[in-house]
Backbone as a ProteinNet text record, in pm:
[ID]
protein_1_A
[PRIMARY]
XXXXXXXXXXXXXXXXXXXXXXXXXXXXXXXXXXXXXXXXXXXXXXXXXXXXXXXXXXXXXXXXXXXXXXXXXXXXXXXXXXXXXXXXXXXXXXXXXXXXXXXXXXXXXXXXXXXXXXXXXXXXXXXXXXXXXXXXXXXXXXXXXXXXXXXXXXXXXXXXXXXXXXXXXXXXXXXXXXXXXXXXXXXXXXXXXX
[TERTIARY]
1775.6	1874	1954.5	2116.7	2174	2195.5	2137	2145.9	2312.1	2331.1	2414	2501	2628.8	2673.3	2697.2	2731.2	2748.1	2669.1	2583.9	2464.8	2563.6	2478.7	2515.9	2527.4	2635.4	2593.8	2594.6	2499	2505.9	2573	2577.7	2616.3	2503.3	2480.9	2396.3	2429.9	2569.9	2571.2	2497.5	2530.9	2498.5	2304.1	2230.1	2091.7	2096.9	2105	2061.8	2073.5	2132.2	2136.4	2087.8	2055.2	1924.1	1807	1767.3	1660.7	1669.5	1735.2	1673.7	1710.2	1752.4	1740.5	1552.8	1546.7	1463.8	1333.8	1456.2	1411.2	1464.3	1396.6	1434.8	1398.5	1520.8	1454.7	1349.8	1310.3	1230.5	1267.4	1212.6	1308.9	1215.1	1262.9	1241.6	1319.4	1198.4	1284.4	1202.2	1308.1	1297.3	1308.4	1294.2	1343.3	1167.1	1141.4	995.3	910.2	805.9	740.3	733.3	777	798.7	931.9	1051	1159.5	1121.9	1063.4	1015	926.3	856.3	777.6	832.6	960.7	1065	1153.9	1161	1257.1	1289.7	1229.7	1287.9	1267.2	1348.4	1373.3	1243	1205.7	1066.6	1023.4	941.9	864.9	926.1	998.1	987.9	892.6	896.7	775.6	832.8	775.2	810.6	756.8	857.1	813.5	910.1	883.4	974.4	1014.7	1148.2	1225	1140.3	1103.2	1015.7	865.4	807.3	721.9	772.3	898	949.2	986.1	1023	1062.2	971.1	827.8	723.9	683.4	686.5	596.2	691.1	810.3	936.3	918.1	792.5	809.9	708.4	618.4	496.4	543.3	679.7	704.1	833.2	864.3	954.4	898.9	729.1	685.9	629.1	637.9	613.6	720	799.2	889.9	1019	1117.8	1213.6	1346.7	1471.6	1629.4	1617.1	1508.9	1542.5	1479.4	1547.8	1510.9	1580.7	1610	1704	1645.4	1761.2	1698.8	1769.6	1693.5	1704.4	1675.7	1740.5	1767.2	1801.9	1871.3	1932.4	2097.8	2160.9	2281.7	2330.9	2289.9	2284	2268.6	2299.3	2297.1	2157.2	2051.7	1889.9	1827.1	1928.8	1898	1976.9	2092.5	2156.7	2088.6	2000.6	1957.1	1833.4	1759.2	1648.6	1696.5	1809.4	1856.1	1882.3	1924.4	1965.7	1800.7	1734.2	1581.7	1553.8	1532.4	1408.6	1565	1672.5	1770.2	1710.8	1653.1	1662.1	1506.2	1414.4	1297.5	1336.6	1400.2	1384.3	1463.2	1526.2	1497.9	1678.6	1737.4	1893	1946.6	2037.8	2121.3	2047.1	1945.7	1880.6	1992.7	1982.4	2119.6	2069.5	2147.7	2151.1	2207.8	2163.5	2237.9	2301.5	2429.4	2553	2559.7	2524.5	2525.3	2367.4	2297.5	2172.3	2084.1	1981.1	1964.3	2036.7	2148.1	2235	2317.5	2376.7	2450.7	2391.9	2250.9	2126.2	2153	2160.1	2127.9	2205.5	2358.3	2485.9	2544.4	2510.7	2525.2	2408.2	2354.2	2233.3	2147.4	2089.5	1992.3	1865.6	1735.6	1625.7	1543.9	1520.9	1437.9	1291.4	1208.3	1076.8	1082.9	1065.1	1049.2	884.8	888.5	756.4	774.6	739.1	723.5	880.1	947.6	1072.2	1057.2	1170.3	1162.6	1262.7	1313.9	1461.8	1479.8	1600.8	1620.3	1611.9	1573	1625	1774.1	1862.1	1995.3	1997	1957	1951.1	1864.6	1742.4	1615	1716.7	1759.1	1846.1	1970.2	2056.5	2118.8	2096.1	1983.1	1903.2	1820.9	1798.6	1771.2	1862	1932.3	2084.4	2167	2161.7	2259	2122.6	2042	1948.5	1948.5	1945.6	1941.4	2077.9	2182.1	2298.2	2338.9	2264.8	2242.7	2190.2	2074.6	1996.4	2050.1	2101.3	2178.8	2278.4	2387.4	2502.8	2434.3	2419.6	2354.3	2284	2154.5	2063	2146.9	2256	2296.7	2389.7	2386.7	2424	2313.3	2157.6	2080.2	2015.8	2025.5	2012.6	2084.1	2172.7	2225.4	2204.4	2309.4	2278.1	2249.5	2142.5	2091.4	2203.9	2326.1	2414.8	2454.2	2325.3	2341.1	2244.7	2174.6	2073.3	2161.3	2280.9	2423.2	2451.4	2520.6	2516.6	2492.6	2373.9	2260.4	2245.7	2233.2	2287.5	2354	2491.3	2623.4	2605.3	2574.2	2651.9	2482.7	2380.9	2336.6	2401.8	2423.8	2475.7	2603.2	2677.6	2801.4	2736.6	2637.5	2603.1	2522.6	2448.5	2402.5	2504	2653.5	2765.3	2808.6	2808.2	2834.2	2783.5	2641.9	2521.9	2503.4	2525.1	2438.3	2264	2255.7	2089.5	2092.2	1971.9	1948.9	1799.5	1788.5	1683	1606.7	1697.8	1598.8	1560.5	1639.4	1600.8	1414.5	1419.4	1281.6	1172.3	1210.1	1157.4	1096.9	1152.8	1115.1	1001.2	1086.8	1031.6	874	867.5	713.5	622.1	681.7	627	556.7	424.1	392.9	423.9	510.5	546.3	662.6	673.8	715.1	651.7	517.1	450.8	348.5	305.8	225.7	83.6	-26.7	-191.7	-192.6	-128.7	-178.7	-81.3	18.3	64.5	37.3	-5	-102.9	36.7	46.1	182.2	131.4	-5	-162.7	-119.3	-184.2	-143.1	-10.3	51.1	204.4	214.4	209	236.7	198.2	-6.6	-50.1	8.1	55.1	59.3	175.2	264.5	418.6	396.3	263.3	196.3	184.9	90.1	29.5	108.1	192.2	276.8	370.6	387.4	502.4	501.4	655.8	687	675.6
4583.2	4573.4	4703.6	4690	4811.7	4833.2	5042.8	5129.5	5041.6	5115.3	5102.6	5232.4	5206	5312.3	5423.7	5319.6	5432.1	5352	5409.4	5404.9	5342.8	5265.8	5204.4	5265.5	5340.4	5428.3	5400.6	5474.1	5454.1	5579.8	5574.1	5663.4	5658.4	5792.5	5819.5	5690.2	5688.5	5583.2	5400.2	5410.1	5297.7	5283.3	5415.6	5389.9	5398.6	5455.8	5451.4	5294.2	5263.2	5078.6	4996.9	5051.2	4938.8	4969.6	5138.8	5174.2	5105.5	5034.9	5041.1	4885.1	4789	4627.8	4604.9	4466.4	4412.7	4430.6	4438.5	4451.6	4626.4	4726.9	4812.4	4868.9	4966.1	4977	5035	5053.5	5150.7	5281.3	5442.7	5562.7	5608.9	5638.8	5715.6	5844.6	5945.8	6109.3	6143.3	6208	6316.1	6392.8	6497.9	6635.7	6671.7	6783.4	6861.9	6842.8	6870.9	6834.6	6942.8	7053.1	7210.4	7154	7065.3	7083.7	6949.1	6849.3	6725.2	6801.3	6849.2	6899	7033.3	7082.8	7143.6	7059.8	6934.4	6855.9	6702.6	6621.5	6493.7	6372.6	6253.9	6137.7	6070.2	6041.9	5995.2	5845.2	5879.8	5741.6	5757	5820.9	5818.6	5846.3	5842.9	5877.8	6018.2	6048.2	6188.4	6108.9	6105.1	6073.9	6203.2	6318.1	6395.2	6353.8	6410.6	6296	6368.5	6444.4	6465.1	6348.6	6337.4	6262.2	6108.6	6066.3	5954.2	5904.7	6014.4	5980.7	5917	5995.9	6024.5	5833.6	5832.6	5685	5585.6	5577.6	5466	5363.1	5311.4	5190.3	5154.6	5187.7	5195.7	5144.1	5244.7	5217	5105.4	5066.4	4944	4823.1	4821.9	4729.6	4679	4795.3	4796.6	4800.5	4841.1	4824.3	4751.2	4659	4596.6	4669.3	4618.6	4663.7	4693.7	4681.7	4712.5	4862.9	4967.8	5099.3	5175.1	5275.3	5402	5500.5	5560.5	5745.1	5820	5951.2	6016.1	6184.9	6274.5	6408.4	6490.5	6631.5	6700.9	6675.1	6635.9	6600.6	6466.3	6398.3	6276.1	6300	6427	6423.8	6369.5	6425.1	6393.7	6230.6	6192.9	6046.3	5933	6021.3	5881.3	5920.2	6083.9	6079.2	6006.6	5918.6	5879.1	5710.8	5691.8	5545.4	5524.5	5604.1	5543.7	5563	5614.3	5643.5	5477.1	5451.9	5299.8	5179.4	5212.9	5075.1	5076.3	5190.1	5168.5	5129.1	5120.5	5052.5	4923.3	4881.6	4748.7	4716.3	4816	4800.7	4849.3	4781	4798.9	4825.8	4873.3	4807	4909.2	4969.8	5041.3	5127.6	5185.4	5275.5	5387.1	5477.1	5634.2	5665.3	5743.9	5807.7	5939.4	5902.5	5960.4	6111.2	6205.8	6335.3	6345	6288.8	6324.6	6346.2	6438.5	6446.1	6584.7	6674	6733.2	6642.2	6543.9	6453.4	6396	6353.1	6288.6	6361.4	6490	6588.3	6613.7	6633.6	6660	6550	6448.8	6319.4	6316.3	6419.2	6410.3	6304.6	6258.6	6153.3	6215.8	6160.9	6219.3	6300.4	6402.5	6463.9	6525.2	6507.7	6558.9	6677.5	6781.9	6917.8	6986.8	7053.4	7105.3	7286.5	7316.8	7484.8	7491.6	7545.5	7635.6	7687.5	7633.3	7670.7	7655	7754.8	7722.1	7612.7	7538.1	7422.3	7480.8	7414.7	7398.2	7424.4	7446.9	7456	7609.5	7663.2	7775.3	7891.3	7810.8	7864.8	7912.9	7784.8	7771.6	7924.2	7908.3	8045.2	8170.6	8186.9	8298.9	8320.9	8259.7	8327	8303.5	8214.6	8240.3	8369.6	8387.1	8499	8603.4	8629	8734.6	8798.8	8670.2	8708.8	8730.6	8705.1	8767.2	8890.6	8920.2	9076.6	9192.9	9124.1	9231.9	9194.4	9108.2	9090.4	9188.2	9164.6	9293.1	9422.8	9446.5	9575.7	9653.5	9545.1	9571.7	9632	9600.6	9608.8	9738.1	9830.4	9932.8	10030.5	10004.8	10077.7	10025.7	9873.2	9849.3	9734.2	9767.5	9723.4	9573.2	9460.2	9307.8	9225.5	9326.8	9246.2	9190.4	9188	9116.9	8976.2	8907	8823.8	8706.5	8766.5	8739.6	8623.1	8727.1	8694.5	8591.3	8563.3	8457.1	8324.5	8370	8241.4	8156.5	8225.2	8177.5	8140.5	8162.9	8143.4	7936.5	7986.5	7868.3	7758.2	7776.2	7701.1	7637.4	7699.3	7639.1	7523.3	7598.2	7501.1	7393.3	7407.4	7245.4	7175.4	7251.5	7176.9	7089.4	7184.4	7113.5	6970	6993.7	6891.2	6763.2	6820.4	6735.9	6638.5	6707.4	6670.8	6645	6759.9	6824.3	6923.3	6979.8	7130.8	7194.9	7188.6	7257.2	7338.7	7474.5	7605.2	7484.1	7392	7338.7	7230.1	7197.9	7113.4	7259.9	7319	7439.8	7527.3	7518.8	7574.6	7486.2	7320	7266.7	7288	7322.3	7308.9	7455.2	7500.5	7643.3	7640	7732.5	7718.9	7701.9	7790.7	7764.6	7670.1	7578.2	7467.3	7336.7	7333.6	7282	7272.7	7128.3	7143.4	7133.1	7194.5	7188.6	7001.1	6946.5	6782.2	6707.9	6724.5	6657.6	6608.5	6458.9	6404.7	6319.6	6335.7	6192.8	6141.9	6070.5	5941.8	5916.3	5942.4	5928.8	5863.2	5901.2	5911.6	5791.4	5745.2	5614.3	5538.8	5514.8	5455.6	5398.6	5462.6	5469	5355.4	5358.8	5299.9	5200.8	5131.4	5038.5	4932.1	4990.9	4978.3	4889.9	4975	4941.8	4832.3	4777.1	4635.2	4565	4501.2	4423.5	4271.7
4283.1	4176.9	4174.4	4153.6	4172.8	3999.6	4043.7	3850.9	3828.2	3667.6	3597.7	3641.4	3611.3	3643.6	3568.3	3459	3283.5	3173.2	3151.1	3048.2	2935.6	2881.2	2739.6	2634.2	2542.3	2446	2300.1	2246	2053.6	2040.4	1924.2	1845.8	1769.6	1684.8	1569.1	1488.6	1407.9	1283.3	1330.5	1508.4	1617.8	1540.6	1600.4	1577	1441.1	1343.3	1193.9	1193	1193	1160.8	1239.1	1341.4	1436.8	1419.4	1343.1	1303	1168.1	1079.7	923.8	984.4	1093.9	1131.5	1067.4	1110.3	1075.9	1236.4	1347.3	1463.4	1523.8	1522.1	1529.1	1683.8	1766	1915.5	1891.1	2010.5	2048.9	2095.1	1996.9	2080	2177.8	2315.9	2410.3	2448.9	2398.1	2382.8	2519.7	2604.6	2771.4	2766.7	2655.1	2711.7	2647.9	2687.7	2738.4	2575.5	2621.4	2531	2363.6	2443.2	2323.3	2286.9	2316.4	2207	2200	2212.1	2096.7	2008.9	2007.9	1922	1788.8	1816.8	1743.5	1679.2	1742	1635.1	1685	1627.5	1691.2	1597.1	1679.3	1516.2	1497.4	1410.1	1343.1	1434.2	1478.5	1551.1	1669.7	1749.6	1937.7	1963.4	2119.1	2182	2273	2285.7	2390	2581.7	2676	2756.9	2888.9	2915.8	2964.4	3050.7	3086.6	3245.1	3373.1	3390	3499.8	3516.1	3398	3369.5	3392.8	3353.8	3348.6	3453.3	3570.7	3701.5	3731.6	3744.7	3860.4	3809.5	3702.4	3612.6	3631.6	3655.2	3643.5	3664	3746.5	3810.9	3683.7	3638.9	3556.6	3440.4	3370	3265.6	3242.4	3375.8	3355	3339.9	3420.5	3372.2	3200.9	3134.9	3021.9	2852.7	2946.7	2798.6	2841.7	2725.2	2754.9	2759.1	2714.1	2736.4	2586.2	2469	2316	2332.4	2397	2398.3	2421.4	2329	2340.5	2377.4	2493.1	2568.1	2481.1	2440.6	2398.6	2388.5	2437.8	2482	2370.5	2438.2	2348	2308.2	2447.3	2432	2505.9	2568.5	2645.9	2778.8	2834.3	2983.9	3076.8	3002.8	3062.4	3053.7	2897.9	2870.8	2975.2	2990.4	3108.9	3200.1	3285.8	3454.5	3418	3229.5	3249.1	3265.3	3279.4	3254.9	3356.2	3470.1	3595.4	3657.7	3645.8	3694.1	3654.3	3580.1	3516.8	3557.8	3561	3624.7	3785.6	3853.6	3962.2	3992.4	3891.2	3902.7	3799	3801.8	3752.8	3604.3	3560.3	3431.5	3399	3367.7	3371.1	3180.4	3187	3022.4	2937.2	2933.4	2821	2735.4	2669	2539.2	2585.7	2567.4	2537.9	2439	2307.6	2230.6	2271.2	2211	2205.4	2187.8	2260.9	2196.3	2167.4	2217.1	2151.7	1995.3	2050.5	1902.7	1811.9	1904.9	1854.2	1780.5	1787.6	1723.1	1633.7	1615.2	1519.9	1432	1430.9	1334.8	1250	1356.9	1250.4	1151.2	1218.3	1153.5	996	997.7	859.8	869.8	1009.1	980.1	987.5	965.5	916	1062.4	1090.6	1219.6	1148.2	1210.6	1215.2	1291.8	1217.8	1239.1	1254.7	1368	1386.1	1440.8	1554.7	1569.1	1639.7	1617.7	1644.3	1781.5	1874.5	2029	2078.6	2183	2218.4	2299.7	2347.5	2405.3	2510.4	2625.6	2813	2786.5	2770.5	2761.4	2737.7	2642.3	2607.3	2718.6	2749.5	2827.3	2965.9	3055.7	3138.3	3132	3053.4	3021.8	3027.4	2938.7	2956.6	3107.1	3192.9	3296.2	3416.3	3401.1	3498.8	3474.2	3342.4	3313.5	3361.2	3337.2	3357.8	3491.4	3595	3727	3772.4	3727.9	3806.5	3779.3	3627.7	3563.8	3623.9	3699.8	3809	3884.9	3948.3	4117.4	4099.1	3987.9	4016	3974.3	3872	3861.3	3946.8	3997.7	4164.5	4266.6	4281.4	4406.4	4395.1	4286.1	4286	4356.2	4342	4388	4539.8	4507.5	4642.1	4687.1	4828.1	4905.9	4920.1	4878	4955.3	4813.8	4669.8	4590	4504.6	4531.3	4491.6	4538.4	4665.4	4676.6	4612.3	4518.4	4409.9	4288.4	4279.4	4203	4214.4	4381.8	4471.8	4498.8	4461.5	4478.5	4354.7	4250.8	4080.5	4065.4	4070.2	4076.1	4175.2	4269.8	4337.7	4321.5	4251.1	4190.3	4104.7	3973.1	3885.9	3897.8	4025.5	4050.3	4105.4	4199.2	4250.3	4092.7	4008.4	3884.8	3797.9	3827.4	3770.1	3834.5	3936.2	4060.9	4049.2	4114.7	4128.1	3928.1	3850.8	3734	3689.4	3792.7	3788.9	3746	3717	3765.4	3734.4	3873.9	3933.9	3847	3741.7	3716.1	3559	3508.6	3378.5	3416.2	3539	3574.9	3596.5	3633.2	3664.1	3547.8	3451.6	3320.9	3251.2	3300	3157.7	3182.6	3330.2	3383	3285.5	3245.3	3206.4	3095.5	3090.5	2980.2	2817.3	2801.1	2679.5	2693.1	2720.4	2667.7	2751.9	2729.2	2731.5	2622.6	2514.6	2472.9	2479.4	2425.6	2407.7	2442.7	2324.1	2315.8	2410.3	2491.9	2548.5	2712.9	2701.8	2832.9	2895.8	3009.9	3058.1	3055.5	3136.5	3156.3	3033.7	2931.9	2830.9	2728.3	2765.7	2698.8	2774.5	2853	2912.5	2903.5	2912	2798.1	2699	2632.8	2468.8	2473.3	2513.4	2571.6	2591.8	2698.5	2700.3	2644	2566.8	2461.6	2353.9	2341	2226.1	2234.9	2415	2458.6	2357.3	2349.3	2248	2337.5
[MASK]
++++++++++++++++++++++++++++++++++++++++++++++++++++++++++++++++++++++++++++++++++++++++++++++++++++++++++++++++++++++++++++++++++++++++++++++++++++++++++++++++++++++++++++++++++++++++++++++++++

């Protein structure tokens, strides 16, 4: 079956009113388990898109097209929509802006420990390393190609609509939680088929 090409989108005002239906989706939040656990809409599940890749075929057998992806800003929720269209599973929603948009919109978020986003995380060490690449290379010779290498990451992250140092982080301890199992988390997803 060939993905979708452009994800189906809500808007915040879109989910508030399929959340208060009689038949309400199902939310599926991808971004790491430390910024679900900083803030997210009441009753998703946390399933991270690294986690979601590896499981895709798993979890298409388990849940239907009544399910919204859900990120910080939509970008992670459409790379989790073309992931599960290409195991089987086509048409799913992405909200619009994420749950940056959830928020501004004043709809209700479950708040827990305070942590910066992958967006932010991402920044802070792109900018870090081109900081010591130019600076470096005043003392030593070449480490300006440190710079380099950052630099024309990020442009293929622009490109591509990946990026590498954001999977790379999410793997890191601190933003990783104590209670968070994928076995698990998928389970649960299971579990729960409508």
């Amino acid at each position: 079956m060939t993905p979708s090409t452009t994800p189906r989108s809500l808007t915040a005002d879109d989910l508030r009113a399929g959340l208060a239906s009689g038949t309400p989706p199902r939310l599926l939040d991808v971004r790491s388990p430390a910024e679900f656990e900083a803030a997210h809409i009441p009753g998703s599940h946390n399933v991270p898109l690294d986690v979601l890749r590896e499981h895709r075929e798993e979890l298409a057998e388990h849940l239907d097209a009544d399910v919204v992806l859900v990120c910080r800003s939509g970008q992670r929720a459409g790379q989790a929509e073309r992931a599960l269209a290409e195991a089987g599973l086509p048409g799913l929603a992405v909200l619009s802006g994420g749950i940056t948009a959830w928020e501004r919109a004043g709809a209700p978020v479950d708040r827990g420990r305070e942590r910066w986003d992958m967006e932010r995380q991402v920044r802070l060490v792109a900018g870090s390393l081109v900081l010591i690449g130019a600076l470096g290379s005043f003392a030593v010779p070449g480490m300006q190609l440190l710079s380099a290498f950052v630099g024309g990451g990020l442009a293929f992250a622009a490109v591509s609509n990946t990026c590498a140092m954001g999977v790379l982080l999410s793997r890191m301890p601190w933003n990783r939680t104590p209670s968070f199992d994928p076995r698990r988390a998928v389970a649960r997803l299971a579990d729960r088929s409508r």
